[in-house]
Structures are given as C-alpha cells and as structure tokens.
PDB file of N, CA, C, O and CB in Angstrom:
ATOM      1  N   UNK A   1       3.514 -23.313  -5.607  1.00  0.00           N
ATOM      2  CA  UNK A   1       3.717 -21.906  -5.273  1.00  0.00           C
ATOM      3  C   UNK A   1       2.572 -21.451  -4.360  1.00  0.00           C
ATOM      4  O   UNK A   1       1.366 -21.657  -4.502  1.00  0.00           O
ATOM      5  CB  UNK A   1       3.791 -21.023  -6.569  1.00  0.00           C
ATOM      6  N   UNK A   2       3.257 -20.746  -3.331  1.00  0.00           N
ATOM      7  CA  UNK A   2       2.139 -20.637  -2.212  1.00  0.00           C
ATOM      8  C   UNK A   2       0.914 -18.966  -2.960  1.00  0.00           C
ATOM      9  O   UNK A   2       1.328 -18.342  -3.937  1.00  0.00           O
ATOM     10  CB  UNK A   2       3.302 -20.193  -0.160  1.00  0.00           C
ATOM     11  N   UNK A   3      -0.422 -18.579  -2.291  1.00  0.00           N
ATOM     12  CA  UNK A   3      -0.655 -17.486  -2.906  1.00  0.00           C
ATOM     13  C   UNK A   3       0.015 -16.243  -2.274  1.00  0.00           C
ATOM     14  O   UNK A   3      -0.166 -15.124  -2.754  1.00  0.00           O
ATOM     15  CB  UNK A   3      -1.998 -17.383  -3.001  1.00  0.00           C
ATOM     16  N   UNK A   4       0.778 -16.457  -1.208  1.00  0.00           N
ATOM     17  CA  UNK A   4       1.571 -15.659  -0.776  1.00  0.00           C
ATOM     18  C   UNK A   4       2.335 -14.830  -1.804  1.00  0.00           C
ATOM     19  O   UNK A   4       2.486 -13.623  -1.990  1.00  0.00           O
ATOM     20  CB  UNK A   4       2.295 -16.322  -0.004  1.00  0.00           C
ATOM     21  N   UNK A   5       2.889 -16.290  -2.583  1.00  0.00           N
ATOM     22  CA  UNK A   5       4.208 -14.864  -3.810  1.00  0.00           C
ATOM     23  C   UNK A   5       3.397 -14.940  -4.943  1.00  0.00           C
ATOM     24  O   UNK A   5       3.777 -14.476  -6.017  1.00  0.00           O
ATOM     25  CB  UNK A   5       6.393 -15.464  -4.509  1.00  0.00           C
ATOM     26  N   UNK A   6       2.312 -15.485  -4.802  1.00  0.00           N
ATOM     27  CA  UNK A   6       1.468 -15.262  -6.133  1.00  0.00           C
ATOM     28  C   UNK A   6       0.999 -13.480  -6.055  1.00  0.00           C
ATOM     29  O   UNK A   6       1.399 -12.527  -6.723  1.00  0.00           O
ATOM     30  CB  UNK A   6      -0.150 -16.500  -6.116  1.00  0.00           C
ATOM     31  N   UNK A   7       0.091 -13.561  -5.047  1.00  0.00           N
ATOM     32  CA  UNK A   7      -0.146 -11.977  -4.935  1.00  0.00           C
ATOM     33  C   UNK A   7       1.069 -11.044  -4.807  1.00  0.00           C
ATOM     34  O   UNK A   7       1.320 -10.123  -5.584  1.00  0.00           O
ATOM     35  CB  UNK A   7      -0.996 -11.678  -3.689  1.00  0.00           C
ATOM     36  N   UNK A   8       1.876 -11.437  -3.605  1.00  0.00           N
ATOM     37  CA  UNK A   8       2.975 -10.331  -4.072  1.00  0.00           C
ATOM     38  C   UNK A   8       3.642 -10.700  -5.532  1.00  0.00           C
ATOM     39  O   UNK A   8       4.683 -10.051  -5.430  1.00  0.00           O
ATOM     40  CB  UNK A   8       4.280 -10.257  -2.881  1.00  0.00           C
ATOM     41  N   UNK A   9       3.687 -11.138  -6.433  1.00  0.00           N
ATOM     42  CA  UNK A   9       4.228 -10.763  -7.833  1.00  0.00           C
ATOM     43  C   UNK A   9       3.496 -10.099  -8.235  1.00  0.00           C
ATOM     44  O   UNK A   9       3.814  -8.984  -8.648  1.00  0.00           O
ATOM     45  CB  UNK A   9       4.478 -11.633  -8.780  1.00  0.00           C
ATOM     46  N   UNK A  10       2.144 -10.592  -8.258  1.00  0.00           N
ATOM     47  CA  UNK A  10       1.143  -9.798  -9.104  1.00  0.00           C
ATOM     48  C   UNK A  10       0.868  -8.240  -8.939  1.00  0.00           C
ATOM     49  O   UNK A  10       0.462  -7.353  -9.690  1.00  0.00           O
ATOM     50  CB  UNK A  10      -0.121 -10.421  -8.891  1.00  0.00           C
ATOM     51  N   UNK A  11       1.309  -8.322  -7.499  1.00  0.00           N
ATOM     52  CA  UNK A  11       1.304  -6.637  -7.188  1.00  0.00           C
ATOM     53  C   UNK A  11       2.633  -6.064  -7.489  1.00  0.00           C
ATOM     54  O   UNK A  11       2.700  -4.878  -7.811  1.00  0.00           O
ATOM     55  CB  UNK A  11       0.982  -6.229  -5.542  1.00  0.00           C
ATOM     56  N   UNK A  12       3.305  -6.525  -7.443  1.00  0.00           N
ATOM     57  CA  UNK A  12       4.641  -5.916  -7.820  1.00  0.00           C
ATOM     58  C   UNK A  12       4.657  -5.987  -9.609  1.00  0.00           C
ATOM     59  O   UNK A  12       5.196  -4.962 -10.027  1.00  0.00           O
ATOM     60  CB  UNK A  12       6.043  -6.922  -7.007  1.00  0.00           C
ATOM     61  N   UNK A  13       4.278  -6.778 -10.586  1.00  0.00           N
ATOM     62  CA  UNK A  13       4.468  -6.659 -11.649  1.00  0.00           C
ATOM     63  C   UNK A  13       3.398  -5.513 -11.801  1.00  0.00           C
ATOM     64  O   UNK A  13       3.901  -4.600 -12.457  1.00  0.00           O
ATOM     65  CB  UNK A  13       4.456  -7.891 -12.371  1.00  0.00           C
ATOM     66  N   UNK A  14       2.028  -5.218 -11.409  1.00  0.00           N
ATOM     67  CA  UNK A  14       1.023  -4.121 -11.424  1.00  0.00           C
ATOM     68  C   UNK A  14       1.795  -2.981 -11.050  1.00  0.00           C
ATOM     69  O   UNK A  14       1.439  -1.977 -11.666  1.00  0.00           O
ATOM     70  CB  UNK A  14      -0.214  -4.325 -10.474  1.00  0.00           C
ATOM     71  N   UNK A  15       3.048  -2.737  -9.978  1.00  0.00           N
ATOM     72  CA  UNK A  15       3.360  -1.301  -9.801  1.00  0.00           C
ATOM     73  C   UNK A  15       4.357  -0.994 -10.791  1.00  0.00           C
ATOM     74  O   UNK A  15       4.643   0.155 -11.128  1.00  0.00           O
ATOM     75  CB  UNK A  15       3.860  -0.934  -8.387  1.00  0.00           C
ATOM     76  N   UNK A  16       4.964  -2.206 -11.326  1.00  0.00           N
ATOM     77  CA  UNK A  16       6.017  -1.933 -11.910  1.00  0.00           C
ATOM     78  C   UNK A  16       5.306  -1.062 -13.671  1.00  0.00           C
ATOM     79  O   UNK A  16       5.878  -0.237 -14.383  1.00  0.00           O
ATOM     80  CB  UNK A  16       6.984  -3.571 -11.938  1.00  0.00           C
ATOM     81  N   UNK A  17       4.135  -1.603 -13.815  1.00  0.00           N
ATOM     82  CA  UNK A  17       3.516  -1.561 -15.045  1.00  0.00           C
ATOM     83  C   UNK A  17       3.178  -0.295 -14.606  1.00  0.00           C
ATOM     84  O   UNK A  17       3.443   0.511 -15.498  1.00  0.00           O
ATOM     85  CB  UNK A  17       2.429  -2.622 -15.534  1.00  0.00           C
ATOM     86  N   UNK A  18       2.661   0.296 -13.522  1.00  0.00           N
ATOM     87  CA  UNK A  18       1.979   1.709 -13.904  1.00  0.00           C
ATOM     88  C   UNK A  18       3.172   2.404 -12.939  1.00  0.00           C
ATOM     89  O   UNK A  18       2.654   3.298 -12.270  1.00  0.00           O
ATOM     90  CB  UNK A  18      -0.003   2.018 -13.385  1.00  0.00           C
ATOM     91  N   UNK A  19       4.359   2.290 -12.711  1.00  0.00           N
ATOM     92  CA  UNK A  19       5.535   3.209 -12.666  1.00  0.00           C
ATOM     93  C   UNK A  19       6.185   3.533 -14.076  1.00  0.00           C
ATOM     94  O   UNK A  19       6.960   4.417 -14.441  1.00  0.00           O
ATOM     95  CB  UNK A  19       6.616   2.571 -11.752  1.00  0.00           C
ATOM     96  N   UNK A  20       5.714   2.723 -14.576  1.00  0.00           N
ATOM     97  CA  UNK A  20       6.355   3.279 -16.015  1.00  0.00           C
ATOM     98  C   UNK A  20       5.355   4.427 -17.134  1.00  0.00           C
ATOM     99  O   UNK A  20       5.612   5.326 -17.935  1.00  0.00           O
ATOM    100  CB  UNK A  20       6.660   1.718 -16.981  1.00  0.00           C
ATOM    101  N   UNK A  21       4.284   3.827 -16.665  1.00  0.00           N
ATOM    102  CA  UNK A  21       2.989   4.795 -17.257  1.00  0.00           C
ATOM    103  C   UNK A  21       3.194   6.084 -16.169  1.00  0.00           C
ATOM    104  O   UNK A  21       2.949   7.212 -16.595  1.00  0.00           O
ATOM    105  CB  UNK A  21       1.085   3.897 -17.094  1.00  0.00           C
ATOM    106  N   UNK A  22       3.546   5.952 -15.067  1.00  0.00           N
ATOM    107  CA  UNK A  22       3.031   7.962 -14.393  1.00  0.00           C
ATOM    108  C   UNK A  22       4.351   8.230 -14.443  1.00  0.00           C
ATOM    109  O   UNK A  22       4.559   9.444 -14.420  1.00  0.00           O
ATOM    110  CB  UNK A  22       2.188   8.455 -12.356  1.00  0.00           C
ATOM    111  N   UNK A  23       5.557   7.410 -14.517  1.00  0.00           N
ATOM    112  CA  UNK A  23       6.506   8.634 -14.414  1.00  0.00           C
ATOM    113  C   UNK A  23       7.013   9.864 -16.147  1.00  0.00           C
ATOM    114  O   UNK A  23       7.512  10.986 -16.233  1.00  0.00           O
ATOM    115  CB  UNK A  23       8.081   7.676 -13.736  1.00  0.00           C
ATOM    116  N   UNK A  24       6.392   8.551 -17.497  1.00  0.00           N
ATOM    117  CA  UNK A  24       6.863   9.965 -17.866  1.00  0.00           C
ATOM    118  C   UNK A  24       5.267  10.788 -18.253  1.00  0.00           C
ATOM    119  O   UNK A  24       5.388  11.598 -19.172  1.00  0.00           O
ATOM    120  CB  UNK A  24       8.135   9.873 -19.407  1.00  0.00           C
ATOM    121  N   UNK A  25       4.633  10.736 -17.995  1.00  0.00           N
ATOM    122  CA  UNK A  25       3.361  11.549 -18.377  1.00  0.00           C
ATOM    123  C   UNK A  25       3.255  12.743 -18.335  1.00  0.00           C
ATOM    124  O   UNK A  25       2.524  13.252 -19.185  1.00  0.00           O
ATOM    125  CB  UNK A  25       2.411  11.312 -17.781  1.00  0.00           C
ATOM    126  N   UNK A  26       3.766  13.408 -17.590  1.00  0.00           N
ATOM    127  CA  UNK A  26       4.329  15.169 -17.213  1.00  0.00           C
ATOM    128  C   UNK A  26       3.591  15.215 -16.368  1.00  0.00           C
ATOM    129  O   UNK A  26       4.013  16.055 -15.574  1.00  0.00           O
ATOM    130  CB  UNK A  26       4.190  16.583 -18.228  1.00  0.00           C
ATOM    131  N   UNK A  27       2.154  14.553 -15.830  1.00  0.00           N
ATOM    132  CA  UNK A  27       1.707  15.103 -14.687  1.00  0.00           C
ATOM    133  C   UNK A  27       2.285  15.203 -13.616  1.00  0.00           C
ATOM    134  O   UNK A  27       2.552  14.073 -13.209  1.00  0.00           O
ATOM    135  CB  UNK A  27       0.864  14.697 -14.406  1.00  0.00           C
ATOM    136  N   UNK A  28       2.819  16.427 -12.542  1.00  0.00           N
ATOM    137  CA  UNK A  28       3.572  16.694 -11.681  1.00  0.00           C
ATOM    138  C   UNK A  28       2.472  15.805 -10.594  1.00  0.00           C
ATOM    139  O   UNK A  28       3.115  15.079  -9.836  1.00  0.00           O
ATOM    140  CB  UNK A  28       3.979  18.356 -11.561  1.00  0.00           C
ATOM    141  N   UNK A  29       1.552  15.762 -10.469  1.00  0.00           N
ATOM    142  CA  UNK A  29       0.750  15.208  -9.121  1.00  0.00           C
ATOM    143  C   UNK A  29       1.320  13.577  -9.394  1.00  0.00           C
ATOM    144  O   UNK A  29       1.888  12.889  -8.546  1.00  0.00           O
ATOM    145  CB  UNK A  29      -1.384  15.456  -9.154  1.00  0.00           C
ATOM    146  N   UNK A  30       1.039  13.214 -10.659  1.00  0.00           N
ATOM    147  CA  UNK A  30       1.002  11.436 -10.969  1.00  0.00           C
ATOM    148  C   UNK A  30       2.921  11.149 -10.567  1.00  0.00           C
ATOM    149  O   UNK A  30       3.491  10.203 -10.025  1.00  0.00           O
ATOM    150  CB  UNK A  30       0.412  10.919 -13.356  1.00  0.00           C
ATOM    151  N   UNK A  31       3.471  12.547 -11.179  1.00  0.00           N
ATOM    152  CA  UNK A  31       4.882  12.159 -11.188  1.00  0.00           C
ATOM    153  C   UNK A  31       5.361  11.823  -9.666  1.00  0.00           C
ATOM    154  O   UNK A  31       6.221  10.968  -9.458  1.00  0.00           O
ATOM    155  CB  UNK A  31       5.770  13.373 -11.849  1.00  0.00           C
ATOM    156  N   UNK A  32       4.697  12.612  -8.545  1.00  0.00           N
ATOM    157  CA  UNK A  32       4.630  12.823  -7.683  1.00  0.00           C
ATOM    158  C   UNK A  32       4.492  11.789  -6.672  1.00  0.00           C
ATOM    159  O   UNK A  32       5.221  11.592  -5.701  1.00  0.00           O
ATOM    160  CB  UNK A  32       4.023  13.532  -7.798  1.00  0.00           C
ATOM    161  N   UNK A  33       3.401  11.126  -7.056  1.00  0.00           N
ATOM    162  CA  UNK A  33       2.853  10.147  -6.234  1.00  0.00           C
ATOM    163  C   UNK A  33       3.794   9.001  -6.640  1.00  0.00           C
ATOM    164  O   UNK A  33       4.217   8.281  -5.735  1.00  0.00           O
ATOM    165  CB  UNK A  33       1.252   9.890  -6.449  1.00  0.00           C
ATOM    166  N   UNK A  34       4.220   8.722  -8.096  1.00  0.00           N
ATOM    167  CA  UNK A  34       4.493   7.705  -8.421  1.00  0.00           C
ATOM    168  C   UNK A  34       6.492   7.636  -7.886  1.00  0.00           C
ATOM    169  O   UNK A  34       7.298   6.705  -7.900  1.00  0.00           O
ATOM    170  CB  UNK A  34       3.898   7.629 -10.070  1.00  0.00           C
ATOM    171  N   UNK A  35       6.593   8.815  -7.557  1.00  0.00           N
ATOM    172  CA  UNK A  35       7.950   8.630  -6.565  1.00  0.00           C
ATOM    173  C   UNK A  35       8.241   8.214  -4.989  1.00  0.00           C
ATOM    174  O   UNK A  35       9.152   7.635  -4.396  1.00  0.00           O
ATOM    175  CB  UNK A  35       8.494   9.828  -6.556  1.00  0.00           C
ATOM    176  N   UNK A  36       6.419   9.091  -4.470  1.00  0.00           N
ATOM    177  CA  UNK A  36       6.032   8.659  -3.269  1.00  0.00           C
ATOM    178  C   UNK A  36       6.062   7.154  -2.854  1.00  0.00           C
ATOM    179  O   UNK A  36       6.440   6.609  -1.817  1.00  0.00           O
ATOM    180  CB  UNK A  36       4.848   9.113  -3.159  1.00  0.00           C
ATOM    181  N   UNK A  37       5.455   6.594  -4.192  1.00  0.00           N
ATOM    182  CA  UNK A  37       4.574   5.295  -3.976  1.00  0.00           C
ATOM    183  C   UNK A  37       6.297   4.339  -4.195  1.00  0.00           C
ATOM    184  O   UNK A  37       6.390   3.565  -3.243  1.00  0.00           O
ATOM    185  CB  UNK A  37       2.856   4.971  -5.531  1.00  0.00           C
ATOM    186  N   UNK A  38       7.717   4.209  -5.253  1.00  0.00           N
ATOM    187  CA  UNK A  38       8.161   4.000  -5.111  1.00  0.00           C
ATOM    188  C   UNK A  38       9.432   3.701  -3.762  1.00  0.00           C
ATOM    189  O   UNK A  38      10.110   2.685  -3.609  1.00  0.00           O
ATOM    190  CB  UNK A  38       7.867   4.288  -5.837  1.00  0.00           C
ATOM    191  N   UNK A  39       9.432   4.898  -2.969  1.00  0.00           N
ATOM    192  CA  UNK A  39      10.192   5.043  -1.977  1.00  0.00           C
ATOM    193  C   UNK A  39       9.483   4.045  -0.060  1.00  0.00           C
ATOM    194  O   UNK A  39       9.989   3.694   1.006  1.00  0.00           O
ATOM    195  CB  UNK A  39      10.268   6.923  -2.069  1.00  0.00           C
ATOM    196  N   UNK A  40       8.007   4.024  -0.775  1.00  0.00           N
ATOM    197  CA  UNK A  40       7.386   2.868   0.457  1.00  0.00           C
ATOM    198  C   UNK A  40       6.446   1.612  -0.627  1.00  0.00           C
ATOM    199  O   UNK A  40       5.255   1.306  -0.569  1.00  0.00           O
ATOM    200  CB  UNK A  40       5.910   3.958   1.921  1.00  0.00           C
ATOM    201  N   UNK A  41       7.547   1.097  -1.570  1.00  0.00           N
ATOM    202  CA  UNK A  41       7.006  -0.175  -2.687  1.00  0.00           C
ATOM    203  C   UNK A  41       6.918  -1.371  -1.791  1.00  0.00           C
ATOM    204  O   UNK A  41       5.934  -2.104  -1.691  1.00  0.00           O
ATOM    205  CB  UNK A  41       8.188  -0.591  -4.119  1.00  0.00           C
ATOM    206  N   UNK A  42       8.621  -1.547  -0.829  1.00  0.00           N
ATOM    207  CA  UNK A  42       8.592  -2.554  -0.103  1.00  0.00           C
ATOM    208  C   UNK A  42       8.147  -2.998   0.731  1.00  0.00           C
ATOM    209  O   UNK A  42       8.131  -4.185   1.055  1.00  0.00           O
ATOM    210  CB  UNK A  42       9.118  -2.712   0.113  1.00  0.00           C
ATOM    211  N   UNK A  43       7.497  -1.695   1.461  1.00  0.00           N
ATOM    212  CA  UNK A  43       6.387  -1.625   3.113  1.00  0.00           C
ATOM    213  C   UNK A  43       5.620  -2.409   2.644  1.00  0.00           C
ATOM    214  O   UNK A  43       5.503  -3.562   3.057  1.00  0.00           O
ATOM    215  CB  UNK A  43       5.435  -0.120   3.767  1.00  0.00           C
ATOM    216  N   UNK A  44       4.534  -1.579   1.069  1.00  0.00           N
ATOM    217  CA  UNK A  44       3.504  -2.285   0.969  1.00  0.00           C
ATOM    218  C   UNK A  44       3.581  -3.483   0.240  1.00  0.00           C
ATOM    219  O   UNK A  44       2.419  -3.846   0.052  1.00  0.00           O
ATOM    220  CB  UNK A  44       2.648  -1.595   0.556  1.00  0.00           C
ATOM    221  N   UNK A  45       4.265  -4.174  -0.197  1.00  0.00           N
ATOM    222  CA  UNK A  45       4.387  -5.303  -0.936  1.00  0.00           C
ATOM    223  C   UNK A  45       4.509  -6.067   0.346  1.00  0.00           C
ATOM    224  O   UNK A  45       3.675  -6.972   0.353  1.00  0.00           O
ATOM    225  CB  UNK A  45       5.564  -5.387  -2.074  1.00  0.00           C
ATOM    226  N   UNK A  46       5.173  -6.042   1.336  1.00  0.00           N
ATOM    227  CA  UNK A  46       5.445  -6.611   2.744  1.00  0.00           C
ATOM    228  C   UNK A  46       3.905  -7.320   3.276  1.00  0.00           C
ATOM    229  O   UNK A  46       3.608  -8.437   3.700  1.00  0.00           O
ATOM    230  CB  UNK A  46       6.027  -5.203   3.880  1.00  0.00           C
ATOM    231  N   UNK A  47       3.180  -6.155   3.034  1.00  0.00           N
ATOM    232  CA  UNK A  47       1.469  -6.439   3.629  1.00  0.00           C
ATOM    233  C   UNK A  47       0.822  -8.061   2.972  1.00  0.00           C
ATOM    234  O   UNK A  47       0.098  -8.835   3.599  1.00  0.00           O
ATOM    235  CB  UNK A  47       0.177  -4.845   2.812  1.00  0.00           C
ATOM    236  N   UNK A  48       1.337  -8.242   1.566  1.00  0.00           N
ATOM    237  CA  UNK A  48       1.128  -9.768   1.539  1.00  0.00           C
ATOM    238  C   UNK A  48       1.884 -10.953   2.039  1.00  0.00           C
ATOM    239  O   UNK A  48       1.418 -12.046   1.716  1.00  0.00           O
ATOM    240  CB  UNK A  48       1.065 -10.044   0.437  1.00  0.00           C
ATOM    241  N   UNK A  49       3.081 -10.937   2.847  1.00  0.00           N
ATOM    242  CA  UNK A  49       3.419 -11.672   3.768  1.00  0.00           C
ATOM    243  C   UNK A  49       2.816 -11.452   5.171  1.00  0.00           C
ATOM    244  O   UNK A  49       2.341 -12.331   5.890  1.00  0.00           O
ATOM    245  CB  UNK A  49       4.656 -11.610   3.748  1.00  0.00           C
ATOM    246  N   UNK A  50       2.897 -10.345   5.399  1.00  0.00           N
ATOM    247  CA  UNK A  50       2.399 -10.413   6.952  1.00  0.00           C
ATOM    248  C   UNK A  50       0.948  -9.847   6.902  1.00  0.00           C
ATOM    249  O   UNK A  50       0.801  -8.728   6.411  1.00  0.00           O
ATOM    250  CB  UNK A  50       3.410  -9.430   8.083  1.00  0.00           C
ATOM    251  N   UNK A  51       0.105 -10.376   7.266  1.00  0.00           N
ATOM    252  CA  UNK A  51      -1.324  -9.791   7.237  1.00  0.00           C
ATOM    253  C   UNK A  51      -1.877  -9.288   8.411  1.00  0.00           C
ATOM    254  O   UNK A  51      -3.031  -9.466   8.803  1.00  0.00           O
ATOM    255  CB  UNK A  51      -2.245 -10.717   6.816  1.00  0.00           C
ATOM    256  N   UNK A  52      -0.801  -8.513   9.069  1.00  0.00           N
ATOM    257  CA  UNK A  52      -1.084  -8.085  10.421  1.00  0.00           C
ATOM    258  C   UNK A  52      -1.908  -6.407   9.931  1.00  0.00           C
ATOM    259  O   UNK A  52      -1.629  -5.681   8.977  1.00  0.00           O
ATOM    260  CB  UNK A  52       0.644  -8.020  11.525  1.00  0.00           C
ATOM    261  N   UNK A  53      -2.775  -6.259  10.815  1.00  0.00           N
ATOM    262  CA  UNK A  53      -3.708  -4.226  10.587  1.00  0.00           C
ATOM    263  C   UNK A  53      -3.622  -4.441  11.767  1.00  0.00           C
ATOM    264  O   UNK A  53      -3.390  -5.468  12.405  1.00  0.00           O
ATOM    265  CB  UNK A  53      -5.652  -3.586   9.804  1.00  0.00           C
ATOM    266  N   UNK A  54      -3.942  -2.800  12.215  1.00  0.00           N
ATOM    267  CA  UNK A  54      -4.011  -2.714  13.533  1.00  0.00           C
ATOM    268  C   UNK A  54      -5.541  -1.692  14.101  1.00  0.00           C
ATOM    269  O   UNK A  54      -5.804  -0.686  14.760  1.00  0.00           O
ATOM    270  CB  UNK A  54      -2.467  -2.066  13.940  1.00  0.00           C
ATOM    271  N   UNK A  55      -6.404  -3.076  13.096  1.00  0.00           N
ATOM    272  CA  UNK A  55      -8.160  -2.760  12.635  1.00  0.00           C
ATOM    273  C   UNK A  55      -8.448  -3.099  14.816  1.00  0.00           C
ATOM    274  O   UNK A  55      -8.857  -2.186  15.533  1.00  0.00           O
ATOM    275  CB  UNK A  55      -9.313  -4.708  10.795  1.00  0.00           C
ATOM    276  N   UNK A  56      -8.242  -3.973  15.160  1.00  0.00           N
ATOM    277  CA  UNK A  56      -8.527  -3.989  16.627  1.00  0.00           C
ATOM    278  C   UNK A  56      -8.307  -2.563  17.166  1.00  0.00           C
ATOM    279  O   UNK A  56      -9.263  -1.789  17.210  1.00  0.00           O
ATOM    280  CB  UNK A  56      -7.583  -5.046  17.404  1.00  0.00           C
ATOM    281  N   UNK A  57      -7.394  -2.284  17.472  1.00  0.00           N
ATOM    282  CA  UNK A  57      -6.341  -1.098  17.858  1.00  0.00           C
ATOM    283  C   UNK A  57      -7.237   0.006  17.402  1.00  0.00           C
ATOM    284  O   UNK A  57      -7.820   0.551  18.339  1.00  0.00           O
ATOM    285  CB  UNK A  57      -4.694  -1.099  17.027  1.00  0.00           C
ATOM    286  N   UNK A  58      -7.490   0.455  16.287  1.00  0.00           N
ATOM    287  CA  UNK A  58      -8.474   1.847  15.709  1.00  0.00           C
ATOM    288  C   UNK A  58      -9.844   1.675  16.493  1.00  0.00           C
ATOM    289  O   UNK A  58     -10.365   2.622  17.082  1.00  0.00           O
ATOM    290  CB  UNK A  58      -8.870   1.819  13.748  1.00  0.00           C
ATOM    291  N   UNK A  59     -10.380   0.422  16.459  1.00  0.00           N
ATOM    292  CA  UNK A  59     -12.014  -0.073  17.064  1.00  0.00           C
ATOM    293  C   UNK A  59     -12.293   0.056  18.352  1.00  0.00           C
ATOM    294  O   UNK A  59     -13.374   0.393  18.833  1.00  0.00           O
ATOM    295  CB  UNK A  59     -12.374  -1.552  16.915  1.00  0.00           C
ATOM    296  N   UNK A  60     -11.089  -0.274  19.035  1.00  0.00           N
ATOM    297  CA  UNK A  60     -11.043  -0.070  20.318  1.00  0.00           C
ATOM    298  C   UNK A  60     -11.118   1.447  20.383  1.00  0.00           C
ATOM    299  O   UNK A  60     -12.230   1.875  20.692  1.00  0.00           O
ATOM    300  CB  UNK A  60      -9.851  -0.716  20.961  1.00  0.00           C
ATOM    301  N   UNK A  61     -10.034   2.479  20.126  1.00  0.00           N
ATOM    302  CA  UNK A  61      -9.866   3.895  19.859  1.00  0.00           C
ATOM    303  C   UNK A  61     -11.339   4.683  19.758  1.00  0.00           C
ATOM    304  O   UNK A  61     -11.735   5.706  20.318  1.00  0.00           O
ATOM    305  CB  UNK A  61      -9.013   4.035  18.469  1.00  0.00           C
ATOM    306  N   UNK A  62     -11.939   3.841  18.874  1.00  0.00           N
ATOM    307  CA  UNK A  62     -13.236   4.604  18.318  1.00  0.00           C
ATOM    308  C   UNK A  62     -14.183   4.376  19.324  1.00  0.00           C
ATOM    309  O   UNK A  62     -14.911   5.313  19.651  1.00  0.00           O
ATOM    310  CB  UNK A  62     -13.834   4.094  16.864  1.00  0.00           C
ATOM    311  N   UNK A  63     -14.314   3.095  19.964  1.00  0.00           N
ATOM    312  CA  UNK A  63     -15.419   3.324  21.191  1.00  0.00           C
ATOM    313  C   UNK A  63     -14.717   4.148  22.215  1.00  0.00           C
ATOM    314  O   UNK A  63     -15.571   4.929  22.636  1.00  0.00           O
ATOM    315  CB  UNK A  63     -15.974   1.848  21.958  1.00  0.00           C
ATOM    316  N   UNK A  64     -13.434   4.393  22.907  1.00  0.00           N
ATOM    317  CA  UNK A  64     -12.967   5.065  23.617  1.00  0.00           C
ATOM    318  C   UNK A  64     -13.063   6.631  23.705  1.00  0.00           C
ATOM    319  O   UNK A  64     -13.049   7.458  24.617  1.00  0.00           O
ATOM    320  CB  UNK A  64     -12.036   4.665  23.509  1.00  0.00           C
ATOM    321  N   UNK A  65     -13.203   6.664  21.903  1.00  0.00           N
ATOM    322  CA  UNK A  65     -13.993   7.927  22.301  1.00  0.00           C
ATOM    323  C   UNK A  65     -14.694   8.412  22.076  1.00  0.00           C
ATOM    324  O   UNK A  65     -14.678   9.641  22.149  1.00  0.00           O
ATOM    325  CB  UNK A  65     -13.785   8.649  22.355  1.00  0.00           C
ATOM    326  N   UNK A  66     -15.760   7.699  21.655  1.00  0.00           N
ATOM    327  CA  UNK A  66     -17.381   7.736  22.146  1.00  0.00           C
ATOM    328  C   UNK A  66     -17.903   7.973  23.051  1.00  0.00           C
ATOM    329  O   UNK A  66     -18.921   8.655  23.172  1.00  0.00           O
ATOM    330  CB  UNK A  66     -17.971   6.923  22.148  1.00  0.00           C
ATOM    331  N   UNK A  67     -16.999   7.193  24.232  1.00  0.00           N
ATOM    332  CA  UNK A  67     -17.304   7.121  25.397  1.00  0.00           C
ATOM    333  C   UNK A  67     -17.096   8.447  26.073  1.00  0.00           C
ATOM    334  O   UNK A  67     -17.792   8.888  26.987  1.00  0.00           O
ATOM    335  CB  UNK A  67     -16.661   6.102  25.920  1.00  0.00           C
ATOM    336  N   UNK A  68     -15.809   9.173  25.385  1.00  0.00           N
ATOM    337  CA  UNK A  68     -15.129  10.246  26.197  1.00  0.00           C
ATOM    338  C   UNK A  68     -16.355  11.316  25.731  1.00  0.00           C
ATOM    339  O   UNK A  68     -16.903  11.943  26.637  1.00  0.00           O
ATOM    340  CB  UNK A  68     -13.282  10.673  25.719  1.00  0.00           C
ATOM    341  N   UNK A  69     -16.668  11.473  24.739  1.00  0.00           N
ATOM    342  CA  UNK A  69     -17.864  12.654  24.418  1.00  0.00           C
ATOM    343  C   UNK A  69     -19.416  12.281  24.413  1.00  0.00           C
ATOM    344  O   UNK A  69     -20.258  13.147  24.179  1.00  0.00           O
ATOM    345  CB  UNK A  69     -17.631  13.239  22.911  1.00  0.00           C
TER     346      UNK A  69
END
C-alpha cells in the first residue's frame, strides 16, 4: 500500500470521526464549519494525491510587490 492512500484514509477516517463529534454538539459555529468542511471533503482529501501549491506563484506575487511599493 502506497503512503498515498495511507494518508488519505487516515485523513478521511479523522474527518469522518470529528463530523460526527461537531455536528450534533449544538454549537452553531462548529455545526457550521463542520457542513462547510463537508461540502469541500473531496478537494481536500484530493491534496494527498496531487501535491501540487501554488507556494511559487504567492512568492513570486510577494516580491512583485515589494517591488511595486
């Protein structure tokens, strides 16, 4: 088993474990987030197959505008 689906299980059994802890708690913020966090589960579970950021892209940005001020 590659650590590819090792980490994504492990993160997916971790959201699955604390979707069940914030949704019934009554906190409206936790309830909140924890619907947020369901509706983009697959984006971020995605991030352990593809390990692409777009950390270049911001770095570049940030000297650009350094430069500009």
């Amino acid at each position: 088993m590659s650590l590819v689906r090792i980490y994504s299980a492990s993160g997916q059994k971790f959201w699955k474990r604390w979707y069940c802890w914030a949704t019934p708690c009554r906190l409206e913020p936790m309830y909140k987030a924890a619907a947020t966090i369901r509706r983009h589960i697959k984006d971020m579970l995605i991030d352990y197959h593809h390990s692409v950021t777009n950390a270049m892209g911001e770095g570049l940005n940030s000297q650009i505008q350094k430069i500009r001020h």
